[in-house]
C-alpha positions in Angstrom: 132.1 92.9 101.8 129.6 90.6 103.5 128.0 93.9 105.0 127.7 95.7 102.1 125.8 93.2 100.2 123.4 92.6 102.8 123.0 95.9 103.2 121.8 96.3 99.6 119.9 93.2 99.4 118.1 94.8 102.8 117.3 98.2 101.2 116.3 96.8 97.6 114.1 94.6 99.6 112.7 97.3 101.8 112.1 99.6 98.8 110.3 97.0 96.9 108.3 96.0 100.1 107.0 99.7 101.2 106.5 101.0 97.8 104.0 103.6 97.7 101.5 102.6 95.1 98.7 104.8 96.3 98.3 106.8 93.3 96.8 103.0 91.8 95.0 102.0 94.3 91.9 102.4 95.0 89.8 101.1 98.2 88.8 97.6 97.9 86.1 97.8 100.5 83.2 99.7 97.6 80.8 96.9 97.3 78.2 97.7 94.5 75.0 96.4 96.7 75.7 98.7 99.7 75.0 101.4 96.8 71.6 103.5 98.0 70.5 103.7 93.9 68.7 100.4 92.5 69.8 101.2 89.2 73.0 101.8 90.0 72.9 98.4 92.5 71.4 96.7 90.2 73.5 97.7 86.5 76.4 95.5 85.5 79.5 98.0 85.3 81.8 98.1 82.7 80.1 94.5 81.1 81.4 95.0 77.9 85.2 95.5 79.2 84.7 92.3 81.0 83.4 91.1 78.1 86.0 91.2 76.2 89.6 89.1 76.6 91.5 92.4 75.4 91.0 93.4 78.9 92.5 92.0 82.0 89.7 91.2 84.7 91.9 92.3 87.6 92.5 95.6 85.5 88.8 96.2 85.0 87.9 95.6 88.7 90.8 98.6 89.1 88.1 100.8 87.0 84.8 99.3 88.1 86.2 100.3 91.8 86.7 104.1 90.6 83.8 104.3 89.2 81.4 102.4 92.3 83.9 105.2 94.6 82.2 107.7 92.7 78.6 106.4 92.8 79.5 106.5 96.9 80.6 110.4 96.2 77.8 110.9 94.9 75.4 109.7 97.5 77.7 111.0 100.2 78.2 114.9 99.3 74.6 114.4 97.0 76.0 117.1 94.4 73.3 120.2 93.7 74.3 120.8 90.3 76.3 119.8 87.4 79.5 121.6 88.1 79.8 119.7 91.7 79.0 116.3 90.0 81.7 117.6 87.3 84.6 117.6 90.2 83.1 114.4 91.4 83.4 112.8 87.8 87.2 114.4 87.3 88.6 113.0 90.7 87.3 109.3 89.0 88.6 110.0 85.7 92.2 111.2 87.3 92.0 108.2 89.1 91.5 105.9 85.6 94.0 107.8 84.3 96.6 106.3 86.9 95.2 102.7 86.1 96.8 103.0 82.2 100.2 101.5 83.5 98.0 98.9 85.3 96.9 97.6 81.9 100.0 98.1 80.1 101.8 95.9 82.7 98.7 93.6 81.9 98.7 93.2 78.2 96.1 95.4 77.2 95.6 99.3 77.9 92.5 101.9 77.8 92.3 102.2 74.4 88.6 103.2 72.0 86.1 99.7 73.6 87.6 100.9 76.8 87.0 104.7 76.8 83.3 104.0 75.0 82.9 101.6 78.1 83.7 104.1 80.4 82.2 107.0 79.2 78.7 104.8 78.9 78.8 103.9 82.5 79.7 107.7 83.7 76.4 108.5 82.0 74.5 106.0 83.4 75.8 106.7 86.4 75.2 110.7 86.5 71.8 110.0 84.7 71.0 107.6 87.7 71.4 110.0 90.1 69.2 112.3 88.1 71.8 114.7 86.2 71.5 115.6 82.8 75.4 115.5 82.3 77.0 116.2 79.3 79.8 112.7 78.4 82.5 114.5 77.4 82.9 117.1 80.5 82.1 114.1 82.6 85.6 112.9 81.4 87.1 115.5 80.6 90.3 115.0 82.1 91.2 111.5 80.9 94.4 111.1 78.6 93.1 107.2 77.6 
């Protein structure tokens, strides 16, 4: 009996432990001055979500990350035209769509001040990398 019991308390434990919780993370190392755009270096991201208590700080970090990966994107594959900056802008909105149960956990979730926050800094963004984007196609594919 012994056995058995450790041998469930060992793989709940291991479960828990190795977790895959990739499709919510994002990679910590994007720092915002390494960015090759002043304006972008230089803009506060996602101020008025931080702003505001509604929104937990360790969620909004989640989001500024996503959206400072994309700036990177950008400068990295430097997109020709609006439909490649378009697949660059959907891969970041997919990955703020995973970040909803992030909030939820958190108290809050990507609701109207979030998506007008978002959708603002997509368009500074594209604009600062000299697109003409259209918002809503930026984000097209978010369900928040």
């Amino acid at each position: 009996m012994r056995h058995i019991i450790f041998l469930l308390v060992t793989l709940v434990f291991t479960s828990c432990v190795n977790k895959d919780h990739s499709s919510n993370q994002v990679v910590p190392t994007i720092k915002q001055q390494d960015l090759k755009n002043e304006k972008v270096r230089n803009y506060r991201i996602l101020e008025g979500m931080y702003n505001d208590s509604y929104f937990p700080p360790q969620s909004v970090d989640k989001v500024k990350e996503v959206l400072l990966e994309f700036c990177f994107n950008i400068e990295k594959s430097k997109p020709k035209n609006l439909e490649q900056l378009y697949e660059l802008s959907h891969i970041a909105t997919g990955k703020i769509n995973n970040l909803q149960e992030d909030f939820y956990q958190n108290g809050s979730e990507l609701e109207t001040g979030a998506r007008e926050a978002i959708a603002m800094d997509f368009d500074f963004i594209s604009k600062s990398y000299g697109f003409n984007a259209d918002i809503e196609e930026l984000i097209s594919n978010r369900d928040w």
